[in-house]
C-alpha positions as CSV (number, residue, x, y, z in Angstrom):
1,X,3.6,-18.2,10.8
2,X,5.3,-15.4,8.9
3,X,3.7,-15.4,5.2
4,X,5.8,-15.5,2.0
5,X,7.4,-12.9,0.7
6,X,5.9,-11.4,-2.9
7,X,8.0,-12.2,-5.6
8,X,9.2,-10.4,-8.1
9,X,8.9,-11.3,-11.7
10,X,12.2,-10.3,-14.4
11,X,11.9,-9.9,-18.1
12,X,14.9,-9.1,-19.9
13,X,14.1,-6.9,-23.1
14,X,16.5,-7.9,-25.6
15,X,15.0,-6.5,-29.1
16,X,17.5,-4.0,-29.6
17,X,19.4,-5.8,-27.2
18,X,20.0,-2.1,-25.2
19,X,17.4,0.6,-25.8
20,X,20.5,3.2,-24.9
21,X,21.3,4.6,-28.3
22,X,25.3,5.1,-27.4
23,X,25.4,1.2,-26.1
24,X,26.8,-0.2,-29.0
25,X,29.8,2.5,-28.3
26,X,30.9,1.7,-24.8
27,X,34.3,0.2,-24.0
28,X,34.3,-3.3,-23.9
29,X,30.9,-3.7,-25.7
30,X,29.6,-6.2,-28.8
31,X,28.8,-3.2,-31.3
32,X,26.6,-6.2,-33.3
33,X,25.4,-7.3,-30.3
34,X,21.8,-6.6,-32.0
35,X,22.6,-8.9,-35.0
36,X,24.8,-11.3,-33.9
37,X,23.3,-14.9,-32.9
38,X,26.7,-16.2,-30.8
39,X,26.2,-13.4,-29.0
40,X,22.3,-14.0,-27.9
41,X,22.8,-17.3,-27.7
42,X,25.4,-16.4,-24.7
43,X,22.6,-13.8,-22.9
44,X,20.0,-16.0,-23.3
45,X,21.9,-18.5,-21.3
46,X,23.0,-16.4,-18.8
47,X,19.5,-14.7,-18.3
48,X,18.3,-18.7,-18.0
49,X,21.1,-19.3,-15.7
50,X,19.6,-15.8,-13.4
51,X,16.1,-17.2,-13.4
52,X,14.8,-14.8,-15.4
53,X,11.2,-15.3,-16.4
54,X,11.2,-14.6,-19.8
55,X,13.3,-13.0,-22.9
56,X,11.4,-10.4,-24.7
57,X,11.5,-9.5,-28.3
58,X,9.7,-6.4,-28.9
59,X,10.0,-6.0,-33.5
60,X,9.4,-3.1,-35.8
61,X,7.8,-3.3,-39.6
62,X,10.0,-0.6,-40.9
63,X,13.3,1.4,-40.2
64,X,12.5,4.0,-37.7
65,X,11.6,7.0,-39.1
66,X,14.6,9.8,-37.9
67,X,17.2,12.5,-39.4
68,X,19.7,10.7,-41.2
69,X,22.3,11.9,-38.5
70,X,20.4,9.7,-36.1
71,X,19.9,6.7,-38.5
72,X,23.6,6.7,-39.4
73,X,24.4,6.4,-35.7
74,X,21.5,3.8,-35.0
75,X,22.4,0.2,-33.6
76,X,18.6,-0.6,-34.5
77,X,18.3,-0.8,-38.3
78,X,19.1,-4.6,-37.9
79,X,17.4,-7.2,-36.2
80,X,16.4,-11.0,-36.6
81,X,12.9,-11.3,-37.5
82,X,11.6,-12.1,-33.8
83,X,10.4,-15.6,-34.3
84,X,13.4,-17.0,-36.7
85,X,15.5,-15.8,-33.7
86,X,13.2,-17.4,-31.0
87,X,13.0,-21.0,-32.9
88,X,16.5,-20.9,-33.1
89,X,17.2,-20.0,-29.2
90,X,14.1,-22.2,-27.8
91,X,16.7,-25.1,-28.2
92,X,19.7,-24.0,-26.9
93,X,17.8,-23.0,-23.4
94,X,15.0,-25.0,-21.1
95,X,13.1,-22.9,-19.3
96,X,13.1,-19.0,-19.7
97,X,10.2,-17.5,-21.5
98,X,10.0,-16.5,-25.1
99,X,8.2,-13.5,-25.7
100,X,7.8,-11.8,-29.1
101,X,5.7,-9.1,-30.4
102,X,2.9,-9.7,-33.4
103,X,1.5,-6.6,-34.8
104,X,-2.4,-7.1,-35.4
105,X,-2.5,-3.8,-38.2
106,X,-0.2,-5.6,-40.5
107,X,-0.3,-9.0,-39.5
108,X,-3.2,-11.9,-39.6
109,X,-4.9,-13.9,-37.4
110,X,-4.0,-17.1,-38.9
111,X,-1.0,-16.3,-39.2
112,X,0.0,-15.1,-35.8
113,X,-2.1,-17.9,-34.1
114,X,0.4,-20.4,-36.4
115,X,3.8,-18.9,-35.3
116,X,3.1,-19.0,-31.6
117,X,1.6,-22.2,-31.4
118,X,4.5,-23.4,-33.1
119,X,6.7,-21.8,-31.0
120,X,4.9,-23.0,-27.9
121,X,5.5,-26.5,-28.8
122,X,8.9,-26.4,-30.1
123,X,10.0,-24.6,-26.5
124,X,7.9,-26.9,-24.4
125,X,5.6,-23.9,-23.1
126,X,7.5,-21.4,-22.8
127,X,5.5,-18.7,-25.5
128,X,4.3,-15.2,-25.3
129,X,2.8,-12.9,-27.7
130,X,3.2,-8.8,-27.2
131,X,0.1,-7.9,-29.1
132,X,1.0,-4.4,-30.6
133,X,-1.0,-1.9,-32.9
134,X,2.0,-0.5,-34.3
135,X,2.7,2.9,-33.9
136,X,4.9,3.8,-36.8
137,X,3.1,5.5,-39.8
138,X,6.5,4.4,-41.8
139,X,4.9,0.6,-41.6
140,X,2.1,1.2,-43.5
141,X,4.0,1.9,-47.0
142,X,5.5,-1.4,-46.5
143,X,2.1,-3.4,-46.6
144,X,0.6,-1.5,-49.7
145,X,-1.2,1.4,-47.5
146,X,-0.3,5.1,-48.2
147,X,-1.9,5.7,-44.5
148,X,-1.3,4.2,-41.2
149,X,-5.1,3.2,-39.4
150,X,-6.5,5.4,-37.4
151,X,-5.5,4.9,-33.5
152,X,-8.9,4.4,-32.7
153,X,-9.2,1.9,-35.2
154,X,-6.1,-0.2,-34.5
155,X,-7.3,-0.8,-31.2
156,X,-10.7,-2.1,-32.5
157,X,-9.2,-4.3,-34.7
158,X,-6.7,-5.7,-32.1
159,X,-9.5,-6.7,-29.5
160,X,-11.3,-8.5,-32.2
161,X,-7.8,-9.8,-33.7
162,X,-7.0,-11.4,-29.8
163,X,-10.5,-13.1,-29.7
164,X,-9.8,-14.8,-33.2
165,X,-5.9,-15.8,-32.1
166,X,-7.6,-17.1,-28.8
167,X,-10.0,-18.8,-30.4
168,X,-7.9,-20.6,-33.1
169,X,-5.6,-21.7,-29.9
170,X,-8.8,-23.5,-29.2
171,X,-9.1,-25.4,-32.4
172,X,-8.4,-29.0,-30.9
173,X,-9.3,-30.1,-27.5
174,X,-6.5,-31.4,-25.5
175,X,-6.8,-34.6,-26.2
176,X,-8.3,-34.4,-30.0
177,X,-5.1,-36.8,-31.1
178,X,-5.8,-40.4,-30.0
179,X,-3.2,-41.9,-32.1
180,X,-4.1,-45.2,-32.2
181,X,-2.3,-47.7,-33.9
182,X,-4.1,-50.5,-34.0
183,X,-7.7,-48.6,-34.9
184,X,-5.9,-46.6,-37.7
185,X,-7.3,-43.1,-35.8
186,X,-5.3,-40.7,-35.4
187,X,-7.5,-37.3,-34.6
188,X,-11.2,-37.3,-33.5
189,X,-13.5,-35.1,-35.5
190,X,-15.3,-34.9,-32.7
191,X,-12.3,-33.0,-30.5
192,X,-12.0,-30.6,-33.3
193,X,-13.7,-26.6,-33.7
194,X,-14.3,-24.9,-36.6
195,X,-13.9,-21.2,-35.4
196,X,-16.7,-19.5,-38.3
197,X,-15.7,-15.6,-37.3
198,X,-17.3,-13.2,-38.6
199,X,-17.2,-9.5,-37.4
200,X,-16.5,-5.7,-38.3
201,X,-12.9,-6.2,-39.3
202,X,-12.0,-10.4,-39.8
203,X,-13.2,-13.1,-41.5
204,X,-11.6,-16.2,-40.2
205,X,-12.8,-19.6,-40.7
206,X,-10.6,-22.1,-39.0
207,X,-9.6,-24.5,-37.6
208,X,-5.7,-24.0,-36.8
209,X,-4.2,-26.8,-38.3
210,X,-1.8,-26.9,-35.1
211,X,-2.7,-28.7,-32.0
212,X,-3.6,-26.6,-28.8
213,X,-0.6,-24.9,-27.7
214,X,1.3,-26.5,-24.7
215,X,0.3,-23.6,-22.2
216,X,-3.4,-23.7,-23.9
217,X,-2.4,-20.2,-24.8
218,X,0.9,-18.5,-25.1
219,X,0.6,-15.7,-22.4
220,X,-0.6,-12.2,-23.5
221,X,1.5,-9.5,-22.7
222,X,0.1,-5.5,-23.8
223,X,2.1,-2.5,-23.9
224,X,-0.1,0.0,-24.9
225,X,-0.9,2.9,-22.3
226,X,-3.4,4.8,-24.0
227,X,-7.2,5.7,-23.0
228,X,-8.0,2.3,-25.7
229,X,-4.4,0.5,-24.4
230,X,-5.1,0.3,-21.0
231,X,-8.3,-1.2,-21.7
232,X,-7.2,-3.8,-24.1
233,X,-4.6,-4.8,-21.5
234,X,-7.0,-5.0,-18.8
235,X,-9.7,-7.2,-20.8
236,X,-6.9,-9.3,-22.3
237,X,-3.4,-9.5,-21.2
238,X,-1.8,-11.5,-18.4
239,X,1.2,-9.2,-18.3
240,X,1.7,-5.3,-19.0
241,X,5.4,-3.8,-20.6
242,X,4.7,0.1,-19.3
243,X,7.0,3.2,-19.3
244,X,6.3,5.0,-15.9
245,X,8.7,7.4,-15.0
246,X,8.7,7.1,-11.0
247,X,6.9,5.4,-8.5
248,X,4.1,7.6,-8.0
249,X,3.4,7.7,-11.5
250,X,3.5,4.2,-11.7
251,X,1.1,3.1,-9.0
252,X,-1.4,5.5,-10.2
253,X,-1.3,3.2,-13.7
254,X,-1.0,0.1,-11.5
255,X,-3.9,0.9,-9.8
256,X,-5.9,2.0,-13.3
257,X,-5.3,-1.3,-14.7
258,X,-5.8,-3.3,-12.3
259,X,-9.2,-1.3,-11.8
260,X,-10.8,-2.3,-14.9
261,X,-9.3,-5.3,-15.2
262,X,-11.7,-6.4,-11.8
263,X,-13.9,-4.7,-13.8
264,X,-14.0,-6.9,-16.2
265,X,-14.2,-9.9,-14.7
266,X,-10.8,-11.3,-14.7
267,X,-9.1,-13.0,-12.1
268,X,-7.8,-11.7,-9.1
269,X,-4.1,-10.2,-9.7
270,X,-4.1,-10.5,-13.7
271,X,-2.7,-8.4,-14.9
272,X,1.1,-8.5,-13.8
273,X,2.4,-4.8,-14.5
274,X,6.1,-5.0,-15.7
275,X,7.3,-1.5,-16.1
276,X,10.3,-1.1,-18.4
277,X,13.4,-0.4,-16.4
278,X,17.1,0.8,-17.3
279,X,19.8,-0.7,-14.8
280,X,23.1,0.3,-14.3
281,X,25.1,-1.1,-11.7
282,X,28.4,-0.1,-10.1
283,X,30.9,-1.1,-6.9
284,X,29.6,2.5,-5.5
285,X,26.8,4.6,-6.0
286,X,29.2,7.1,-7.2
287,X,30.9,4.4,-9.8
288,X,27.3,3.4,-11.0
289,X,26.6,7.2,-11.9
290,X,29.7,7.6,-13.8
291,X,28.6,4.5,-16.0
292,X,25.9,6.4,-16.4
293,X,27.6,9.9,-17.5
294,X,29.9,8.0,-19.7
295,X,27.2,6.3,-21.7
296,X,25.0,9.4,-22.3
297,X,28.3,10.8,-23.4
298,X,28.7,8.5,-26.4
299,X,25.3,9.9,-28.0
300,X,26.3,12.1,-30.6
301,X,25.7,15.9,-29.6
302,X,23.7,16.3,-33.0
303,X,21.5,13.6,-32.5
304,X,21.2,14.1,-28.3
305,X,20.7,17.8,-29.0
306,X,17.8,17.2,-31.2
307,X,16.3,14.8,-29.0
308,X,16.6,17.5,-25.7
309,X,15.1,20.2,-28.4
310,X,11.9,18.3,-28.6
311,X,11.9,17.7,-25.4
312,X,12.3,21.3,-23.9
313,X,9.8,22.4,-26.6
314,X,13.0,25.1,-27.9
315,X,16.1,25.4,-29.8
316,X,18.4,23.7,-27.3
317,X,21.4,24.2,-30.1
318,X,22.0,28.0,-28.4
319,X,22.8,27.1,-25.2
320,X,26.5,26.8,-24.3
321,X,26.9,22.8,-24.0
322,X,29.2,22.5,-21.0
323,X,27.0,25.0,-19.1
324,X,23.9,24.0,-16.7
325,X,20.6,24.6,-18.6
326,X,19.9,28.3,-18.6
327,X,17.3,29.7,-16.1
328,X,15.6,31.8,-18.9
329,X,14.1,29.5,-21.5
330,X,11.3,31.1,-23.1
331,X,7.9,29.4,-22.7
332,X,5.9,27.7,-25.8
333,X,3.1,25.4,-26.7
334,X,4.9,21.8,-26.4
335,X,4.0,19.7,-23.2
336,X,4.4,21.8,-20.1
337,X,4.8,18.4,-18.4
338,X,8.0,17.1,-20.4
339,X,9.8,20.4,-20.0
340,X,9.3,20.4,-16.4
341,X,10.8,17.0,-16.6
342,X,14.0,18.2,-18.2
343,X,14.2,21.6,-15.9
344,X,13.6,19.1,-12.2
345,X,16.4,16.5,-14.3
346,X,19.0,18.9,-14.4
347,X,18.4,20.4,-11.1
348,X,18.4,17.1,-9.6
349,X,21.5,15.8,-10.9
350,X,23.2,18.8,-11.9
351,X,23.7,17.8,-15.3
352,X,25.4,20.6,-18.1
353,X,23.3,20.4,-21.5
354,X,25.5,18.0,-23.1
355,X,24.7,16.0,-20.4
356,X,21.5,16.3,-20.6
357,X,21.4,15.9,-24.1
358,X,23.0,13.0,-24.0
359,X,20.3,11.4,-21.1
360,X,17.3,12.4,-23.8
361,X,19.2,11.2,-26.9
362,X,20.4,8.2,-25.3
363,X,17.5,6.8,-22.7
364,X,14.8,8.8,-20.9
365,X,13.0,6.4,-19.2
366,X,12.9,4.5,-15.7
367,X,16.5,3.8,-14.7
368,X,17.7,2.5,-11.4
369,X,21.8,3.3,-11.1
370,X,23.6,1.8,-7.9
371,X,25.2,-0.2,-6.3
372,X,23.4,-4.7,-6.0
373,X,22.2,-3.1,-2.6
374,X,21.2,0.2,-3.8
375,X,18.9,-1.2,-6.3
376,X,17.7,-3.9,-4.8
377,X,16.0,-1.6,-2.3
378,X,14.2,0.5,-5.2
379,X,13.5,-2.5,-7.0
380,X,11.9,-4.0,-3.3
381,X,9.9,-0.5,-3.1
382,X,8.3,-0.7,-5.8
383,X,6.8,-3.7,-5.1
384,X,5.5,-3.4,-2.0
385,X,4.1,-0.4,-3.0
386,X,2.2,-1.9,-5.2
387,X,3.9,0.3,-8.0
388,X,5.1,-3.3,-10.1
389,X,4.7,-6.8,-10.3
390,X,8.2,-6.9,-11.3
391,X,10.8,-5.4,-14.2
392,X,11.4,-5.6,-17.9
393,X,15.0,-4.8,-17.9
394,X,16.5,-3.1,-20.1
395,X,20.5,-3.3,-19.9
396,X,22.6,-0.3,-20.4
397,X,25.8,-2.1,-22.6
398,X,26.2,-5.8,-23.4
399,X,27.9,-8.0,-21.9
400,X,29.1,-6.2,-18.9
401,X,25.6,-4.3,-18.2
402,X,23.9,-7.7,-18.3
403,X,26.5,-9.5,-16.5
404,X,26.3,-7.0,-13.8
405,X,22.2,-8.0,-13.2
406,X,22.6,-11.7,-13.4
407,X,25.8,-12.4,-11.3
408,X,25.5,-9.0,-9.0
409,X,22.2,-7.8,-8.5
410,X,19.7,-11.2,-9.0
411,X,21.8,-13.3,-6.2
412,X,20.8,-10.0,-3.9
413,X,17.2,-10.2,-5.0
414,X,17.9,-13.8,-4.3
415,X,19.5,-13.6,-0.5
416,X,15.9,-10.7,0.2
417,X,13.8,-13.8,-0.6
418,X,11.9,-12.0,-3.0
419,X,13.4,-13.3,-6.4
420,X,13.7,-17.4,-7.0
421,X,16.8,-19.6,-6.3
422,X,15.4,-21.9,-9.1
423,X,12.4,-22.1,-11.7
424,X,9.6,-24.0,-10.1
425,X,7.7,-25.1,-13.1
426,X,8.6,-25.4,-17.1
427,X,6.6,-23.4,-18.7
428,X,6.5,-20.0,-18.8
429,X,2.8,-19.6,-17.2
430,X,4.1,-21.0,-14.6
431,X,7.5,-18.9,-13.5
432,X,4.2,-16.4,-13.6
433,X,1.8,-17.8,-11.3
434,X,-0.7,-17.6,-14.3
435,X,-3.5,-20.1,-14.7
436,X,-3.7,-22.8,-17.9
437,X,-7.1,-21.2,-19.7
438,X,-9.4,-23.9,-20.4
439,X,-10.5,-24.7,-24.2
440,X,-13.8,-22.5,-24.5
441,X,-15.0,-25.3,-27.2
442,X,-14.5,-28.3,-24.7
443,X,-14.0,-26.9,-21.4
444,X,-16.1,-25.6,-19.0
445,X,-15.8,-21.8,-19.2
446,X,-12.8,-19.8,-16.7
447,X,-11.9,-16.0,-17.5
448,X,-8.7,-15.5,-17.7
């Protein structure tokens, strides 16, 4: 009997909508795609309507720090607050997840325990929290803090932070509300856990007043990818957003977290690594590449060239910009790994530097351009190399980019057997395969 195929898991990131800085300039696309709630409501239903697992809402606490030429030209500066948005779409969908990030620097337990419970039930189960340290020092002046916390410190502070939110979640045992009409109870004390935490950073009494989430918990996704992010996601999350840059790359992380995560007790396959992923796709290979070309194109030079600067570690403003990248640049002290990047980039693909400016200045990462078939086979690699669980997608230009995914590339997924015809469950934890973690106040004890 020939065993199932592995399936592939698909999150669409959608907070900003594209993560290409010249999307919001390509023919034919929403320029307030970012801010505009007719809009999401439409790819939130088509992502439903592609089986997609979940919709992902990643949030910053403060306008991106970057030279004004960039910030002028940034589609970013506004977005809904994550959960106002997710509220709002849980009841125009069914079954696609809703995931949204919670920073635990600036945010607090009780707090973020309250919003995704609440968003748990209102969707039916379909929650997930991307528990973030925050990264830019611009957030701290916005909470009353000259200083961002110390990296080191952050990450502290979130592994206690995730065993307070956990713990809240576990306030009420599942059935903690009787109801009962004719005996006038309606909770039992008895079914109820006052949380009394006390440790180096929080002081939380509890309980949540909020009955146990409909998944138990809302799933834990991590995207850190640190020395202290890799562990947090191994001890704690059920699914990883990451930013490898190829498959080798990738399966070395894979591996890594998946290492410690044994290590750690947890149950066999947890974590689900979902590396971020840019897809562009076209009639031909060629067609999908000139997408491509014509999107980096729409960066502006000052911006891009500022971006391929850093990059390269020199002054990329003297090179000529329709020329290839010149054979001489002098050596310095920035990372000897991202300039080989850019040098292999531009041999690769032959790109001039305004070209290449515009890839660094527009989107760096993972990106997989082609044709439904051409993808699909990279996309299939990956996974049986054990290089990803599945994608968070990132689309290159709304609608048509998404479009393209749902109606082109998912019913080819679809016809390889390794992406699903329908959702099999309606919750979230389920279009996962994840387990329902038992009450640690009224259950017996399983890791998850």
């Amino acid at each position: 009997m020939t065993s199932p195929k592995k399936q592939l898991h698909l999150t669409a990131f959608m907070r900003p909508v594209s993560l290409h800085t010249g999307a919001w300039r390509y023919p034919g696309a929403y320029p307030d795609a970012n801010f505009n709630l007719k809009h999401l409501i439409s790819f939130i239903q088509s992502l439903e309507a592609a089986k997609f697992d979940a919709f992902f809402m990643a949030d910053h606490l403060a306008v991106l720090n970057m030279p004004v030429e960039a910030l002028k030209r940034s589609h970013t500066v506004t977005s809904f607050e994550p959960f106002t948005l997710l509220a709002a779409l849980s009841q125009v969908t069914e079954r696609i997840g809703l995931a949204a990030t919670a920073s635990t620097t600036y945010e607090e337990p009780y707090h973020v325990a309250r919003r995704f419970a609440s968003l748990d039930h209102l969707s039916g189960g379909r929650a997930a929290w991307n528990i973030v340290t925050t990264g830019n020092p611009e957030s701290a002046k916005n909470f009353g803090l000259d200083e961002h916390m110390e990296h080191g410190d952050r990450y502290k502070r979130a592994r206690e932070f995730y065993d307070v939110v956990t713990g809240l979640w576990d306030s009420f045992a599942d059935d903690a509300f009787p109801r009962d009409v004719e005996s006038g109870v309606y909770v039992d004390p008895e079914k109820i856990h006052t949380l009394n935490h006390e440790g180096d950073e929080l002081k939380v009494k509890g309980p949540l007043n909020i009955a146990r989430p409909v998944q138990g918990w809302p799933v834990i996704v991590q995207a850190g990818q640190s020395e202290p992010g890799r562990q947090l996601a191994a001890e704690t999350a059920e699914t990883v957003f990451c930013s490898p840059r190829d498959v080798e790359s990738a399966k070395a992380l894979y591996q890594d977290i998946k290492g410690r995560a044994k290590a750690a007790g947890r149950l066999p396959g947890l974590p689900k690594i979902l590396p971020a992923a840019l897809i562009v796709i076209g009639d031909t290979v060629e067609d999908a590449k000139q997408k491509r070309l014509k999107l980096d194109s729409l960066v502006h030079y000052d911006s891009a060239i500022a971006s391929l600067s850093i990059a390269l570690g020199s002054d990329a403003s003297k090179f000529e910009p329709d020329d290839p990248l010149p054979k001489d640049i002098p050596d310095t002290n920035a990372s000897k790994t991202g300039r080989a990047g850019v040098i292999n980039l531009a041999e690769k693909e032959g790109l001039t530097v305004r070209q290449l400016a515009g890839r660094y200045g527009g989107y760096s990462g993972l990106a997989f351009v082609g044709t439904p078939g051409t993808v699909a086979d990279e996309l299939e690699h990956w996974l049986s190399e054990e290089a990803a669980d599945g994608f968070t997608v990132t689309f290159p230009f709304l609608p048509e980019g998404l479009e393209s995914v749902t109606k082109k590339l998912v019913p080819e997924l679809q016809r390889r057997g390794i992406f699903r015809k329908d959702y099999e469950g309606t919750t979230l934890r389920e279009h996962l395969g994840l387990p329902r973690p038992s009450n640690r106040f009224f259950e017996p004890a399983v890791n998850v």
